[in-house]
C-alpha positions in Angstrom: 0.0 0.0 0.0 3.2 2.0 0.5 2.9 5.0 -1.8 -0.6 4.3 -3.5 -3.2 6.4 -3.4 -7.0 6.1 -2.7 -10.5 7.8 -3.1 -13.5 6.9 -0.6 -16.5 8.3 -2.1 -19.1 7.9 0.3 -22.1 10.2 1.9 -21.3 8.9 5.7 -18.3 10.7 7.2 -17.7 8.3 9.6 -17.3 5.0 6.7 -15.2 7.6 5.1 -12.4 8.3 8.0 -12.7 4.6 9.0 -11.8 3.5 5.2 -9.0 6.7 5.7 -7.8 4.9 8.9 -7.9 1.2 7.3 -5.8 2.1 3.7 -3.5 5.0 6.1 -2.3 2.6 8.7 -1.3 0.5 5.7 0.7 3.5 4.3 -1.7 4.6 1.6 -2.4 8.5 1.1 -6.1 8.4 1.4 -9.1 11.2 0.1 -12.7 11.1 0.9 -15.0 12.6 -0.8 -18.8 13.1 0.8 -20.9 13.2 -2.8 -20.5 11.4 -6.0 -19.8 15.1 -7.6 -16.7 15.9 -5.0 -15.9 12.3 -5.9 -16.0 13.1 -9.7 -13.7 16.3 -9.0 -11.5 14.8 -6.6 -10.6 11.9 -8.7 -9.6 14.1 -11.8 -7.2 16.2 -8.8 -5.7 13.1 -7.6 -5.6 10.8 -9.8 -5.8 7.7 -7.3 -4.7 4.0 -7.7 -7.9 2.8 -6.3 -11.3 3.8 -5.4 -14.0 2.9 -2.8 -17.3 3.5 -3.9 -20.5 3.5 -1.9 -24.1 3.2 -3.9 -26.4 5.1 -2.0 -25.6 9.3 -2.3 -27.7 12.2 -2.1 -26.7 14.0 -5.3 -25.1 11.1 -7.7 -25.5 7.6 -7.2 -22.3 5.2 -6.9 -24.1 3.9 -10.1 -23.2 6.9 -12.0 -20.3 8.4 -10.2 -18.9 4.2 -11.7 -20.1 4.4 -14.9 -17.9 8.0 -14.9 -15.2 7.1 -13.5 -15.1 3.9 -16.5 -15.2 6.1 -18.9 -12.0 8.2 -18.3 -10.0 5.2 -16.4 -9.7 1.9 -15.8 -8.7 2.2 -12.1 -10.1 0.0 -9.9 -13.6 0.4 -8.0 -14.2 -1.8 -5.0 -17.8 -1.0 -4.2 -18.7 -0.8 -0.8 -22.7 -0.7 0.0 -25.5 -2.0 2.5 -27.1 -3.2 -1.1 -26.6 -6.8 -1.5 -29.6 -8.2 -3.7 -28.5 -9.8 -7.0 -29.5 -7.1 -9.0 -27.2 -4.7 -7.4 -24.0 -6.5 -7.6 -24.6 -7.4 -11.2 -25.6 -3.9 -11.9 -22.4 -2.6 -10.4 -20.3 -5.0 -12.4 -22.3 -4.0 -15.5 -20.8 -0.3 -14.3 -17.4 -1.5 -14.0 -16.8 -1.8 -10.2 -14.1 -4.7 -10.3 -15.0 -5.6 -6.8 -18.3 -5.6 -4.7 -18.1 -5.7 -0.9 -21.3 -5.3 1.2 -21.8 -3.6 4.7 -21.0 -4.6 7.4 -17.4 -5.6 5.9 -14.5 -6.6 7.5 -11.7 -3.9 7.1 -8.9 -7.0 6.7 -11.7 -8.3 4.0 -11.4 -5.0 2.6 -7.7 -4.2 2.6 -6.4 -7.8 1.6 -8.8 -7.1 -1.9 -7.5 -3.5 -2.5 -4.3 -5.2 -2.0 -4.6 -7.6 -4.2 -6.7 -5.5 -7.0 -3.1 -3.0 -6.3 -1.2 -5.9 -7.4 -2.8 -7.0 -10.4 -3.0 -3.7 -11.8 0.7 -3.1 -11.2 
């Protein structure tokens, strides 16, 4: 994780500095962003190695904020959301999320898959 860096884009500030303390204590430089459009600008400032995306947003759903994000990069999107019906995680791999966690996760769940997503895309 040492020198990679990642995006949270999620509407609960609290997911977002947990997420910020799971990827930091692993030596990632780590951004949140609160809406899917401070998400949008964020990840065109900073350019990051990975993002975590939640569904569920006031302004822009994960949905959109993915389908976005595909069509400038091909980073990878772990997407992190209560939502776990069928229908959701096939929708979010129609969007291009490469991985699909649900909450309540487990944050060594969570980091071993960024790290391993990190890995293949090196």
């Amino acid at each position: 994780m040492q020198d990679k860096r990642i995006l949270v884009i999620d509407d609960n500030p609290e997911l977002v500095q947990l997420v910020e303390c799971i990827f930091g204590a692993a030596g990632a430089t780590v951004e949140g962003a609160l809406s899917g459009w401070e998400g949008l600008r964020r990840f065109r400032a900073c350019r990051p190695d990975l993002v975590v995306l939640d569904v569920m947003m006031p302004d822009m759903s994960g949905w959109e904020v993915c389908s976005c994000l595909r069509t400038e990069s091909d980073v990878p999107i772990i997407m992190l959301t209560a939502l776990a019906k069928s229908q959701d995680i096939s929708q979010a791999f129609d969007r291009g999320a490469t991985v699909y966690i649900t909450k309540p996760f487990s944050p060594k769940v969570l980091l071993a898959r960024a790290e391993a997503l990190l890995q293949h895309a090196a």
